[in-house]
C-alpha positions as CSV (number, residue, x, y, z in Angstrom):
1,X,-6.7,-14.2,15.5
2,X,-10.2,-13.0,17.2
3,X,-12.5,-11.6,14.4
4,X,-12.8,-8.0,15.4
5,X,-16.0,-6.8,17.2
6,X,-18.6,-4.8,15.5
7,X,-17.8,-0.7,17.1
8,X,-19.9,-0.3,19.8
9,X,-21.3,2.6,19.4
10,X,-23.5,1.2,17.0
11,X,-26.8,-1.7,17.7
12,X,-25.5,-4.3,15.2
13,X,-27.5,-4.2,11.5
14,X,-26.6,-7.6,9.6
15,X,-25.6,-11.4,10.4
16,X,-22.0,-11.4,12.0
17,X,-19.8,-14.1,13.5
18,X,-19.1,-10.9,16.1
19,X,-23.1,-10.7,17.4
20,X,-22.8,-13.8,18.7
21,X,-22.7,-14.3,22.3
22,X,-22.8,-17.9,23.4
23,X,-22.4,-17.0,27.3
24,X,-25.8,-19.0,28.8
25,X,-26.0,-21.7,30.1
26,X,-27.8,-24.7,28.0
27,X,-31.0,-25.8,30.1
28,X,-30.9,-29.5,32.3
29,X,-33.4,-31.9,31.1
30,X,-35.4,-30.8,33.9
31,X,-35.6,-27.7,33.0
32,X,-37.1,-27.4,29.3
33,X,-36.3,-24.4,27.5
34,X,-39.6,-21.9,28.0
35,X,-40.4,-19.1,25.9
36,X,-39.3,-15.7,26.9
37,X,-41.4,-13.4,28.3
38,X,-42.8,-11.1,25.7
39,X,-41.2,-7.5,26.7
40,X,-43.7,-4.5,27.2
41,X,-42.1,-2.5,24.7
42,X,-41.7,-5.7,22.4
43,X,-42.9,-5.1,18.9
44,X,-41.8,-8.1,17.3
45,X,-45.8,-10.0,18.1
46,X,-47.4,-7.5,16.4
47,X,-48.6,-8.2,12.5
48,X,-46.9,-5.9,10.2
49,X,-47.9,-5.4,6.7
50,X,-46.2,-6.9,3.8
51,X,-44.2,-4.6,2.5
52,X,-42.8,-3.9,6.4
53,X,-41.6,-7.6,6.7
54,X,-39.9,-7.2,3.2
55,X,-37.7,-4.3,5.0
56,X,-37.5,-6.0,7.7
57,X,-36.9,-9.8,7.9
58,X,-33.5,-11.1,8.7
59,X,-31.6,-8.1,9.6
60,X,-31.0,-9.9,13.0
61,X,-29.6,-13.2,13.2
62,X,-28.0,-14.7,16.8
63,X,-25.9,-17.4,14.9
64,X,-23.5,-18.9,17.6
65,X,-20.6,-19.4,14.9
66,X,-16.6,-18.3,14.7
67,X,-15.0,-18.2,10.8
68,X,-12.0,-18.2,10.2
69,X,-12.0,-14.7,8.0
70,X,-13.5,-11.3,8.9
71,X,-16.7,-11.3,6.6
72,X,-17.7,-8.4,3.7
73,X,-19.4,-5.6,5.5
74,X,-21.1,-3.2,3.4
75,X,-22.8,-0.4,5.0
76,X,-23.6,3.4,4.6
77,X,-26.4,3.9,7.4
78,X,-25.5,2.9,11.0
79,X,-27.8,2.5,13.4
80,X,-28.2,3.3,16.9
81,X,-30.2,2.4,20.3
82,X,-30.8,6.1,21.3
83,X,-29.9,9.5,20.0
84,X,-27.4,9.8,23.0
85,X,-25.4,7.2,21.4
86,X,-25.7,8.0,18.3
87,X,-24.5,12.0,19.1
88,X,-21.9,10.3,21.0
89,X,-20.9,8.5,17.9
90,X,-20.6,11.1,15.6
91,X,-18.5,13.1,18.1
92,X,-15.9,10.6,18.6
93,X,-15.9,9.5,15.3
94,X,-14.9,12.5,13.9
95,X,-12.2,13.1,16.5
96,X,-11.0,9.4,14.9
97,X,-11.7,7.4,17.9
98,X,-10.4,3.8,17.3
99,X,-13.1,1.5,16.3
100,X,-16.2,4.6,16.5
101,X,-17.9,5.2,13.3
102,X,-21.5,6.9,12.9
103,X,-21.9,6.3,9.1
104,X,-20.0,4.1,6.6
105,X,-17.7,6.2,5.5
106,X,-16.1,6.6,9.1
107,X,-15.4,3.1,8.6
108,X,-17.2,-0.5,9.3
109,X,-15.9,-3.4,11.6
110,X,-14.4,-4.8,7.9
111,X,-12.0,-1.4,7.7
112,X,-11.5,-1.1,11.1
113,X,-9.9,-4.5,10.9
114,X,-7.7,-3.8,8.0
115,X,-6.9,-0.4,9.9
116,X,-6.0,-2.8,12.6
117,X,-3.8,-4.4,10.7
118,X,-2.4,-1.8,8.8
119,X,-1.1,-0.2,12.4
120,X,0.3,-3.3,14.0
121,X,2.0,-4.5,10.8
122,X,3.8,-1.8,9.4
123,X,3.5,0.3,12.6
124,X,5.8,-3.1,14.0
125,X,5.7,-1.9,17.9
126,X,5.5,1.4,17.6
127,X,2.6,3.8,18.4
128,X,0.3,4.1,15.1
129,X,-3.0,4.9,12.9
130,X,-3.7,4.2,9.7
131,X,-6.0,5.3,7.1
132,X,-7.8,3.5,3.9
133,X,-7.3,5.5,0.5
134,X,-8.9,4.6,-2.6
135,X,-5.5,3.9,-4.4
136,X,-1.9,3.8,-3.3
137,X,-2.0,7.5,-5.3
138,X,-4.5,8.9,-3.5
139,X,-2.7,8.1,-0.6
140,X,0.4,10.2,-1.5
141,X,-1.6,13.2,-2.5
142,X,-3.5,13.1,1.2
143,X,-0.7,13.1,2.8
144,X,0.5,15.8,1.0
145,X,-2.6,17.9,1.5
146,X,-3.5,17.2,4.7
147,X,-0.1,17.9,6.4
148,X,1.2,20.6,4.2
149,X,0.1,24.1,3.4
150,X,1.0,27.3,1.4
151,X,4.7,28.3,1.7
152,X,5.5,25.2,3.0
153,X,9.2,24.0,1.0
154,X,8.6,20.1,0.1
155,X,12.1,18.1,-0.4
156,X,11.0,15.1,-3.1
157,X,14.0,12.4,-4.2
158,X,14.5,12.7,-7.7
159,X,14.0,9.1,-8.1
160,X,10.4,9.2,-7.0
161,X,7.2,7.4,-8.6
162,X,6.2,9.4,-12.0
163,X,2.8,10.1,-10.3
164,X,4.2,11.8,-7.1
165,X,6.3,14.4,-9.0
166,X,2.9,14.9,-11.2
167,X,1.1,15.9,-8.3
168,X,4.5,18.1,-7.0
169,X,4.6,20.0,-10.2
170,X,1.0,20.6,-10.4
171,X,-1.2,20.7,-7.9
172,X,1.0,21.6,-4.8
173,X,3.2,23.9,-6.8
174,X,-0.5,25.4,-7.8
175,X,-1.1,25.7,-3.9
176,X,2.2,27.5,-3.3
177,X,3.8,24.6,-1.8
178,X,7.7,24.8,-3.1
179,X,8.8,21.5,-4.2
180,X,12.6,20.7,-4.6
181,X,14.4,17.7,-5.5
182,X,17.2,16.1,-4.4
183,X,19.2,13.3,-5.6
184,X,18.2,10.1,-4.0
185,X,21.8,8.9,-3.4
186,X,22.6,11.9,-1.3
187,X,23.9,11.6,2.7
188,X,22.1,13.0,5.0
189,X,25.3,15.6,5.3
190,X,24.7,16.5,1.9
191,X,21.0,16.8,2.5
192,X,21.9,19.2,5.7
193,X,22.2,23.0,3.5
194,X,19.3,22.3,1.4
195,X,16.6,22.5,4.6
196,X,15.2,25.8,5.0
197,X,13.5,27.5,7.2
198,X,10.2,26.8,5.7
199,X,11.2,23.0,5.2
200,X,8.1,20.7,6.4
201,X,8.8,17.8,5.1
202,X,10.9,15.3,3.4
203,X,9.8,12.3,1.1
204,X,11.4,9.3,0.7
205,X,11.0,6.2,-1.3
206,X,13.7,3.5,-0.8
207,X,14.3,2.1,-3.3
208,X,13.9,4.4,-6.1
209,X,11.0,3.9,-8.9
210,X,13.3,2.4,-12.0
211,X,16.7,3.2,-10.4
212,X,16.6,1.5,-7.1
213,X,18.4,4.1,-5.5
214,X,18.5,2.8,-1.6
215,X,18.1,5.8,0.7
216,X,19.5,6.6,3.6
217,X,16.9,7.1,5.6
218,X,17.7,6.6,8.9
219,X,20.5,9.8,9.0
220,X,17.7,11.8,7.2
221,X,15.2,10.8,9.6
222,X,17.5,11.9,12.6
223,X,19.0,15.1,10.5
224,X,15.0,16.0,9.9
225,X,13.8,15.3,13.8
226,X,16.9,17.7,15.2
227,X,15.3,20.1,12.8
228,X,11.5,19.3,13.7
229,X,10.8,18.3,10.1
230,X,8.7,15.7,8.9
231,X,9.8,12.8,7.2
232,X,7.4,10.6,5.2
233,X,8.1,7.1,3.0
234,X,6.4,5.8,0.1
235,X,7.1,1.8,1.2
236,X,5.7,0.0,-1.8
237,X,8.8,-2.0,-2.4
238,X,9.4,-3.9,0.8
239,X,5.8,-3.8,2.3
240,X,4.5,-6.2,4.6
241,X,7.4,-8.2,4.8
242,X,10.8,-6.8,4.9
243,X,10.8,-3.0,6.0
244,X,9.9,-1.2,9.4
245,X,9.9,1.7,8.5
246,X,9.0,3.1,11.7
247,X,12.1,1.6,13.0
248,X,14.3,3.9,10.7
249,X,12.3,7.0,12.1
250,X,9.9,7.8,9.6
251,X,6.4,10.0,10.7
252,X,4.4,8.3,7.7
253,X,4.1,5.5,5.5
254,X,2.1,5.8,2.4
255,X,1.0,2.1,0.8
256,X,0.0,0.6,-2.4
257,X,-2.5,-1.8,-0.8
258,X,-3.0,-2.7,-4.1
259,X,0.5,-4.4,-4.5
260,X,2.1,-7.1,-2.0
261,X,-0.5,-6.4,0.4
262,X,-3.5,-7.8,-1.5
263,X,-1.3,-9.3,-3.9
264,X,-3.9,-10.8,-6.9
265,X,-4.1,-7.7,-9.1
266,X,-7.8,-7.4,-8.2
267,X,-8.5,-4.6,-6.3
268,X,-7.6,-0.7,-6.1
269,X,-6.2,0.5,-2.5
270,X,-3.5,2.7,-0.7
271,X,-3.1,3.7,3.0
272,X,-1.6,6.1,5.1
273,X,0.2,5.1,8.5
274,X,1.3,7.3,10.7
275,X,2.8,8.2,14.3
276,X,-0.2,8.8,16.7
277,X,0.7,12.7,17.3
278,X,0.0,13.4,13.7
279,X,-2.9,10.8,13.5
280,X,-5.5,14.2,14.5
281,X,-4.4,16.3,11.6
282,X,-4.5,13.3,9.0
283,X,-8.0,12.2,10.0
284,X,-9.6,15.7,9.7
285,X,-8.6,15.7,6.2
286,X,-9.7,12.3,5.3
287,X,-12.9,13.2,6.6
288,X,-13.4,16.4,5.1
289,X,-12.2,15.4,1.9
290,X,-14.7,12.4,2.6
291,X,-12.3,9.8,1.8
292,X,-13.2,6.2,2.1
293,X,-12.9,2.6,0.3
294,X,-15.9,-0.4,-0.1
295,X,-16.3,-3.3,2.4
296,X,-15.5,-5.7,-0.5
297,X,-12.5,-3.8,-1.6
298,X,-11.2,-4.3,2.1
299,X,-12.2,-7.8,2.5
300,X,-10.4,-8.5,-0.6
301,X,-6.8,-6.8,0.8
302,X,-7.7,-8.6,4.4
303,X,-8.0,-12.1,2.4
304,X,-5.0,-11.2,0.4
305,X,-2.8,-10.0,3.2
306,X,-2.6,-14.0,5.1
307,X,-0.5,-15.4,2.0
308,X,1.6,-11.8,2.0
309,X,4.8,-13.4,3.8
310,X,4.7,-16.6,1.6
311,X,4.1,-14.9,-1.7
312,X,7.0,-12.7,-0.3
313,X,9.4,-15.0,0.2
314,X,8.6,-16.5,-3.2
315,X,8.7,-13.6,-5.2
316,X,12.0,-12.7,-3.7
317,X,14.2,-16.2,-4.6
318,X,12.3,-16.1,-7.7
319,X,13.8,-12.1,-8.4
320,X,17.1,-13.2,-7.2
321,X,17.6,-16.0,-9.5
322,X,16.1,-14.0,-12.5
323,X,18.8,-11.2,-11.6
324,X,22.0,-13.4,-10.8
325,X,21.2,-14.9,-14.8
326,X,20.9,-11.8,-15.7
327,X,24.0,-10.6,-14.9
328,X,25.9,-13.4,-16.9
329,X,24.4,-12.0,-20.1
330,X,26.3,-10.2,-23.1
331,X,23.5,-8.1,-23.6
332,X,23.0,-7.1,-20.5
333,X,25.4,-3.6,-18.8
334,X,24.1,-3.9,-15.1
335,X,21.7,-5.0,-12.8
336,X,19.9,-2.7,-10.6
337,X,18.9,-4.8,-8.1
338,X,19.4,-3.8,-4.1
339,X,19.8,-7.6,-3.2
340,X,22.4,-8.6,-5.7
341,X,25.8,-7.4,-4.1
342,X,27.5,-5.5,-7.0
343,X,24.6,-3.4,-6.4
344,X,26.2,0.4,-4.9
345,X,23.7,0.8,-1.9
346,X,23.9,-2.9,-1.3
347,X,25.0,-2.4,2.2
348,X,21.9,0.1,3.2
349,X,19.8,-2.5,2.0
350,X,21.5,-5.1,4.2
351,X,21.0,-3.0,6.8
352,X,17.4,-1.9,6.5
353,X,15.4,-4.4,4.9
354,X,15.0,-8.2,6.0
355,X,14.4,-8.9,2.5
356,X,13.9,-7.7,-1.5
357,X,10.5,-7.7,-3.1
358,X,10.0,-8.9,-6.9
359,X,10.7,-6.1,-8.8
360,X,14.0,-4.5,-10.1
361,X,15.2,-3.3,-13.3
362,X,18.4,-4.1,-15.7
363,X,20.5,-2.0,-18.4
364,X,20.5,-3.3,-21.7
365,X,24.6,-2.7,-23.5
366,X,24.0,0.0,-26.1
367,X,25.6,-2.1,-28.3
368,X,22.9,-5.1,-28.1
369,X,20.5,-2.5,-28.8
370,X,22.2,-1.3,-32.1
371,X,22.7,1.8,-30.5
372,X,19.3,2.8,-29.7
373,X,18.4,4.5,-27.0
374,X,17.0,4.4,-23.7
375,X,12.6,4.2,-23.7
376,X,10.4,2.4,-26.2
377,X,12.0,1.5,-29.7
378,X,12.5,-1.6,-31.7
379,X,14.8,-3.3,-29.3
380,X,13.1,-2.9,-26.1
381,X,9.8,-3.9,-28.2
382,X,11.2,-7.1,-29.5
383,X,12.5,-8.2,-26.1
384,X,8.8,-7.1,-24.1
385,X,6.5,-8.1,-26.7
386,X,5.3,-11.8,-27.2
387,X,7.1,-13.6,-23.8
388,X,5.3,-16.1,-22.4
389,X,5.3,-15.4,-18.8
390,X,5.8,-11.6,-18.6
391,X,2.6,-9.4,-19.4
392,X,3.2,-6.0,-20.6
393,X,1.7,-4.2,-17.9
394,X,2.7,-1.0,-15.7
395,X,1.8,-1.8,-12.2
396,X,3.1,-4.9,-9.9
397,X,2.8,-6.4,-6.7
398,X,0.4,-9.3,-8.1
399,X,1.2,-13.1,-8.6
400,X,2.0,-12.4,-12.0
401,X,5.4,-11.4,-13.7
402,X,5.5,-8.2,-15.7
403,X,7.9,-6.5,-18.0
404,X,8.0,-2.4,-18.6
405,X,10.8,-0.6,-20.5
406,X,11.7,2.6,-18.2
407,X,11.0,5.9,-20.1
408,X,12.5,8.3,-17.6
409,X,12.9,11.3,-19.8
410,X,11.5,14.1,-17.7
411,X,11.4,12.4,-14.5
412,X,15.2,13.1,-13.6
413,X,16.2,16.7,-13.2
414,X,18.7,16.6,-10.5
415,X,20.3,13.2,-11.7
416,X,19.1,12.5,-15.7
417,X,19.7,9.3,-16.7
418,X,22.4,8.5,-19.2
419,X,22.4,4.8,-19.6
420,X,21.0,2.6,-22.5
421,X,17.7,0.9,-22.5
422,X,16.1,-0.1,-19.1
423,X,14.1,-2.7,-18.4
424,X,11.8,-3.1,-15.4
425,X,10.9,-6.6,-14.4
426,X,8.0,-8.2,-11.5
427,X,9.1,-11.7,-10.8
428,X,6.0,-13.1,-10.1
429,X,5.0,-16.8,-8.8
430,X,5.6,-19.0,-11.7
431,X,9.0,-21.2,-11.6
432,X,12.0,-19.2,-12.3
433,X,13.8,-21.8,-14.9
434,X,10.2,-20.9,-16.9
435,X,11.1,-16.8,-16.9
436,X,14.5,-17.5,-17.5
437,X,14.0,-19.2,-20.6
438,X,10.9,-17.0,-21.6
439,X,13.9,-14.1,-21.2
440,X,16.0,-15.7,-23.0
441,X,14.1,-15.9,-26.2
442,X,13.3,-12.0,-25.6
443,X,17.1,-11.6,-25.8
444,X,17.2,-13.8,-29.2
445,X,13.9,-11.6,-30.4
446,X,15.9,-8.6,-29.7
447,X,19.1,-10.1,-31.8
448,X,16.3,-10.4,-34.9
449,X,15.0,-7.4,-34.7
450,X,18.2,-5.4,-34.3
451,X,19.9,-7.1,-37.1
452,X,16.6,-6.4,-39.2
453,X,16.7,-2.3,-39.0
């Protein structure tokens, strides 16, 4: 791939591979290479004080050179040739002209390249912007805010992320957005008498945070689109590799740039995708609401996203096997995994996804639990705490495997969960034989510490 050009609106600032322009010819020997001319308006010959070369030296560097990776650009001020340009710039870069920026937080070549990116991947053919967010959160709550308003009725699946019914119940309920849920296994039939006049939207995550409920989106997207409602997708799961979530009809994508995408738990980022025809009303919101994300912070999710369809692929046989053992244990009641075929939406996920990510959750048997509950408590401590491989830690996405007990009290209205304990698992990169033993001895921890109360 080309390393993107610098935006032209603005003179270039700093070293970059994309300033280079090799294009002359190299002199014959009989021609030796002469000095060029000194310009009249040429200021470079003229001595400058000390503290001026200080500011000054090496800002501009020629260096005939192609890298492999898009360097860090950090920036706030850009600079310009003539104030023509530069009013140019600042016009067209707040209209969100592609690859236009007038200050740093309207982008750098760095951004623009992951915006690039963003668009081509997970747009997959189809016509598409996207937009950097501090945090795959942040992302959510933009969307909301920049395409919703007062009065506006919000449908939400009631399996969606904790955080995204946090900001449903408080601040768009606050803004007089009406917020209902819905139960994530529902048809799009089903869905049909709940859309209201005032309906402007409906959110989607396939599959579900905890529950790995798989949606049906595509009949929701069509059943919204006769209606002229939006539809929107939070598309952690599957992301970059095996969902197109254009293809199923979606508007918007929201992204956890911070999971698959960069992949090395190191870095904060979310992002917004969407069709072209609502790409106006997005970007006015991200710019008034000043919204941006740091050169490093992007070179770190550019860097991470060329190993994204090997880590993938990894993470996936490595879940699968870790699943299929799973569900030869006593202890264990069920699997929730969308890959494994007892799984009940098993045949929406063979249709829309080209593969399953790392994560998924299982349902301890009441009885291996001593008939404790669902949520933190001695069993679901003994199993978690002490493993080897699996870090107690609430996010995923990373090279690292993870292990969360679900608390879901509160965060099912329309469809409360009634099982035992549930466990939420990231397969990470290590070799599966290695988690499967470290799980094992969680099960044999759990059998102590049952016994024990």
């Amino acid at each position: 791939m080309n390393t993107p050009a610098a935006p032209t609106s603005a003179a270039p600032t700093s070293a970059s591979p994309t300033s280079a322009s090799p294009t002359s010819a190299s002199p014959t020997p009989a021609e030796p290479l002469q000095p060029e001319p000194l310009q009249a308006d040429a200021l470079s010959a003229v001595p400058v004080k000390p503290a001026s070369l200080i500011v000054g030296s090496g800002r501009h560097v020629d260096a005939p050179a192609t890298i492999a990776s898009m360097p860090v650009y950090r920036a706030s001020t850009v600079l310009f040739d003539s104030l023509d340009r530069a009013e140019t710039a600042g016009r067209q870069g707040a209209q969100g002209v592609r690859h236009v920026t007038s200050y740093g937080v309207g982008g750098t070549p760095g951004t623009m390249a992951l915006t690039d990116a963003l668009s081509e991947i997970e747009g997959a053919g189809h016509a598409c912007r996207a937009a950097l967010m501090p945090s795959g959160l942040n992302a959510i709550s933009t969307l909301f805010l920049a395409l919703l308003q007062p009065g506006d009725h919000l449908l939400v699946p009631d399996s969606a992320y904790g955080p995204t019914r946090a900001i449903c119940d408080g601040l768009l309920t606050r803004m007089g957005i009406v917020v209902e849920y819905y139960d994530p296994a529902i048809t799009a039939e089903d869905l049909s008498p709940k859309l209201r006049d005032r309906t402007r939207m409906i959110y989607l995550e396939s599959p579900g945070s905890y529950t790995f409920e798989v949606q049906d989106v595509p009949a929701i997207c069509a059943l919204a689109r006769a209606r002229g409602i939006l539809t929107a997708v939070d598309n952690a799961w599957a992301s970059p590799v095996f969902a197109r979530p254009f293809d199923w009809g979606v508007d918007a994508s929201v992204l956890p740039l911070t999971k698959y995408w960069s992949g090395h738990s190191d870095v904060l980022m979310g992002a917004i995708v969407v069709r072209e025809a609502l790409w106006p009303q997005l970007w006015a919101a991200v710019k008034q609401m000043g919204i941006c994300v740091g050169g490093d912070d992007a070179f770190l999710v550019l860097r991470g996203l060329r190993t994204a369809d090997v880590r993938m692929r990894r993470h996936q046989d490595n879940a699968l096997a870790v699943a299929r053992w799973l569900e030869t244990r006593p202890e264990v009641r069920r699997v929730l995994h969308p890959g494994l075929a007892s799984h009940p939406h098993h045949a929406r996920w063979q249709r829309d996804f080209s593969g399953a990510s790392g994560l998924f959750s299982f349902e301890i048997d009441t009885a291996a639990t001593g008939g404790l509950g669902p949520g933190f408590n001695v069993a679901t401590a003994a199993f978690s705490e002490g493993r080897r491989h699996f870090g107690i830690g609430y996010s995923w996405g990373g090279f690292e495997s993870l292990i969360m007990p679900g608390r879901l009290s509160g965060l099912r209205t329309v469809r409360p969960w009634d099982g035992g304990a549930l466990i939420r698992l990231h397969v990470g990169l290590e070799d599966p034989a290695d988690l499967i033993a470290d799980l094992s001895e969680g099960f044999a921890a759990m059998r102590r510490a049952v016994a024990a109360t």
